[in-house]
C-alpha distance (Angstrom), angle and dihedral (degrees) to the residues before:
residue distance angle dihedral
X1 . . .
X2 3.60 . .
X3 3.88 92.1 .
X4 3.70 89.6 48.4
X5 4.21 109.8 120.5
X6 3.84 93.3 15.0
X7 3.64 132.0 137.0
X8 3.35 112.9 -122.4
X9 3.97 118.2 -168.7
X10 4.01 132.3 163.8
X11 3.67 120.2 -115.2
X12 4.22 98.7 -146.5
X13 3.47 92.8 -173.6
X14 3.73 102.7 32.4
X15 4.01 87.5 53.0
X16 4.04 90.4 -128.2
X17 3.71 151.2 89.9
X18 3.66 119.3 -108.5
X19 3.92 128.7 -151.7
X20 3.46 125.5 -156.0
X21 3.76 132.5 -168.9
X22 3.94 109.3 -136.8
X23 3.77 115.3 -146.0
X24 3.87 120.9 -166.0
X25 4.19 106.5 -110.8
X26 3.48 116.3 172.3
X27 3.72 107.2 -63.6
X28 3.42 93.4 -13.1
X29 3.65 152.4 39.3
X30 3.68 130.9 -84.8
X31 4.30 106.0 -146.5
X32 4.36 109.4 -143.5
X33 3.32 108.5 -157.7
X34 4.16 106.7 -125.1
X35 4.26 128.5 -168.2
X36 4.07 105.7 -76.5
X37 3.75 124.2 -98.6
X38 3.33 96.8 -144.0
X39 4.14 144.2 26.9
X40 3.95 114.6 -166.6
X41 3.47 104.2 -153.4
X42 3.93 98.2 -170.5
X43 4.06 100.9 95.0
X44 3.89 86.6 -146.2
X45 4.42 87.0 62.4
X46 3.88 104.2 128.7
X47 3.77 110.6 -178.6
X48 3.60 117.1 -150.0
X49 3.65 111.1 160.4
X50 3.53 144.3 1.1
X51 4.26 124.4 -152.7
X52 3.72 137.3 162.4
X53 3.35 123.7 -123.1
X54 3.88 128.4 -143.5
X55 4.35 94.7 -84.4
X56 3.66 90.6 47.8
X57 4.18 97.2 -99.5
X58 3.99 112.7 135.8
X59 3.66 115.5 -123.1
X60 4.11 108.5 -150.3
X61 3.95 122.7 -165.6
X62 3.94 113.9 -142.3
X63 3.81 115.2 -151.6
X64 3.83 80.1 -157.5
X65 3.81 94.3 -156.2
X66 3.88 135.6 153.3
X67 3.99 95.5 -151.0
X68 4.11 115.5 70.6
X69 3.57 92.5 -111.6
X70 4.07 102.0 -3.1
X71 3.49 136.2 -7.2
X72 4.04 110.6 -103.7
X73 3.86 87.8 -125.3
X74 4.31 85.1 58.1
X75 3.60 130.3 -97.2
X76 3.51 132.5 -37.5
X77 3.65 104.6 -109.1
X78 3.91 91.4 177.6
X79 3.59 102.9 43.8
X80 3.23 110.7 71.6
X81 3.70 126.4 118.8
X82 4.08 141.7 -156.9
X83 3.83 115.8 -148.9
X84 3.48 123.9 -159.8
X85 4.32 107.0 -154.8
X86 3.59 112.4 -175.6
X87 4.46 138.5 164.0
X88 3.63 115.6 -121.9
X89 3.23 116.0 -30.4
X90 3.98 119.4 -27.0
X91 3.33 122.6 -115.8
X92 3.67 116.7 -139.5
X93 4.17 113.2 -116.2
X94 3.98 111.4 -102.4
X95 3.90 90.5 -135.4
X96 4.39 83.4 178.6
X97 4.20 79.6 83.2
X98 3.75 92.8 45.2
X99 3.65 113.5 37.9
X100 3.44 96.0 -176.1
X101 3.73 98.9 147.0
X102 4.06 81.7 52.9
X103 3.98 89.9 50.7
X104 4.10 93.0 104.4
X105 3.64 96.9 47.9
X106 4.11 90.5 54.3
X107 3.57 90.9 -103.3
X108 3.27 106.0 148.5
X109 3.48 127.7 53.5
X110 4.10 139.3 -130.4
X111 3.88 93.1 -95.5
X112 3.85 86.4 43.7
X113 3.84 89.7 53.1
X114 3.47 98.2 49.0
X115 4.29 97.0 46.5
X116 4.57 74.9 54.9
X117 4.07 85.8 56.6
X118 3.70 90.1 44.5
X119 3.98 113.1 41.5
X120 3.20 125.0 120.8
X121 3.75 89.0 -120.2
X122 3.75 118.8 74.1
X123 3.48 96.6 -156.7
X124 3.43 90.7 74.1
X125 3.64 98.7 62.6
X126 3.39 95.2 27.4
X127 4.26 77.9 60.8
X128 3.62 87.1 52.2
X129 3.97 96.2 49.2
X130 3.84 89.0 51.6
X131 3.56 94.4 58.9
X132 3.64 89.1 42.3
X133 3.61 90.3 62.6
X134 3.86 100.1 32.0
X135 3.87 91.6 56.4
X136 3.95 107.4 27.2
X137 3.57 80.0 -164.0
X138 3.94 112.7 85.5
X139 3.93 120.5 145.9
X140 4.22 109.9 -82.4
X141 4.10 81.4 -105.5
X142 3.63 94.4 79.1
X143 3.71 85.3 56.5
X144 3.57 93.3 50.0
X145 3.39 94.1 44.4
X146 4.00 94.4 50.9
X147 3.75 85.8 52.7
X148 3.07 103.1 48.7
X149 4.21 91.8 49.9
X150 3.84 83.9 44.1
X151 4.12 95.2 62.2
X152 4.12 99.9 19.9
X153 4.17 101.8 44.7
X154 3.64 118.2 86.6
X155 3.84 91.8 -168.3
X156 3.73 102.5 92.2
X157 3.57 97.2 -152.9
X158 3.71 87.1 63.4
X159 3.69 95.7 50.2
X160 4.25 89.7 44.0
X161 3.82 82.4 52.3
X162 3.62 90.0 47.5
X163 3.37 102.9 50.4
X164 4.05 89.9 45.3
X165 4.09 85.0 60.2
X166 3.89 86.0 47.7
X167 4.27 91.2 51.2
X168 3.77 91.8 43.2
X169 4.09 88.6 54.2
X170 3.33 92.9 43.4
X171 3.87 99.6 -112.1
X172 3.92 93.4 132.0
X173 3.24 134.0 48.6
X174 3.73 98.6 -162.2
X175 3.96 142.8 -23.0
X176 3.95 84.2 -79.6
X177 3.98 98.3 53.9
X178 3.98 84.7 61.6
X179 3.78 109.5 37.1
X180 4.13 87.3 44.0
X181 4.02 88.7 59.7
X182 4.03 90.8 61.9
C-alpha cells in the first residue's frame, strides 16, 4: 500500500529505480525524491521500462548493455533481460472477478465492468481498454457500463478511465460530447 500512487522511473545510468512522492502544486505536481526500490548491481543493467502486472509486481526491461547508450560494436540483441520486482509474496490475480479473457464473448457483466474501471490495479482496466481498442467490437455492455461509471462515480479517476473506454469505442466525439450530457 505504501507504494500505491508513486512514480516510479528507471535511473539508466544510475543502475536503479527511483520513487517519487507526487504532491498536488497548483496545476501540477511537485516530485519528492524517496529511498530507491531497487540497486542493479550488474554494471551492464540498462533500464528501459517499467510496468505492472495484474498482482501489483513491476516488470522492468534491461537493455543489458556495456556502452552508455549502445555498445560501439551495435546493440546487444541477446542480452536483454525481463525482471519481475515484487513485495512479499505475490498473490496470484483472481481473473474469476475480471473475466477479461471472456470480455468478447459477453462474459462479463455491467457490475463486472465497472469493479474493472474501479480497481485498485490499473492493469486491469488498462487490460480492458486494450481490448477495447484492439477489437472495436465489444458487447453494447461495456458501453453501458462506461457510462454509467462516467455520470454515477465520484472518484474521478474512474470517470477519466471511463470516459477513455467511451473515446476508444467511439462513444464520444470529444471532451465536450461527454461533459454536455451531465
Amino acid at each position: 500500500e505504501y507504494y500505491r500512487d508513486k512514480l516510479f522511473t528507471l535511473n539508466q545510468h544510475g543502475r536503479r529505480a527511483n520513487v517519487e512522492n507526487l504532491e498536488r502544486k497548483g496545476s501540477g505536481y511537485t516530485g519528492t525524491h524517496e529511498p530507491d526500490i531497487l540497486l542493479a548491481g550488474d554494471t551492464w543493467f540498462r533500464g528501459l521500462e517499467i510496468s505492472t502486472g495484474p498482482h501489483g509486481s513491476a516488470y522492468v526491461l534491461d537493455w543489458s548493455d556495456t556502452g552508455e547508450c549502445h555498445d560501439h560494436t551495435g546493440v546487444h540483441r541477446t542480452s536483454g533481460r525481463i525482471y519481475k520486482v515484487s513485495y512479499g509474496e505475490p498473490v496470484e490475480p483472481d481473473f474469476d472477478d475480471f473475466n477479461l479473457i471472456g470480455l468478447s464473448d459477453g462474459a462479463i457483466s455491467i457490475p463486472a465492468t465497472r469493479s474493472v474501471l474501479a480497481h485498485p490495479n490499473a492493469w486491469y482496466w488498462r487490460q480492458l481498454l486494450r481490448r477495447v481498442w484492439s477489437a472495436r467490437s465489444e458487447p453494447p455492455f461495456v458501453a453501458v457500463a462506461a457510462r454509467q461509471a462516467f455520470h454515477e462515480e465520484k472518484d474521478p479517476v474512474v470517470r477519466l478511465r471511463a470516459f477513455l473506454v467511451l473515446r476508444a469505442l467511439g462513444e464520444a466525439a470529444g471532451w465536450e460530447d461527454i461533459l454536455m450530457s451531465e
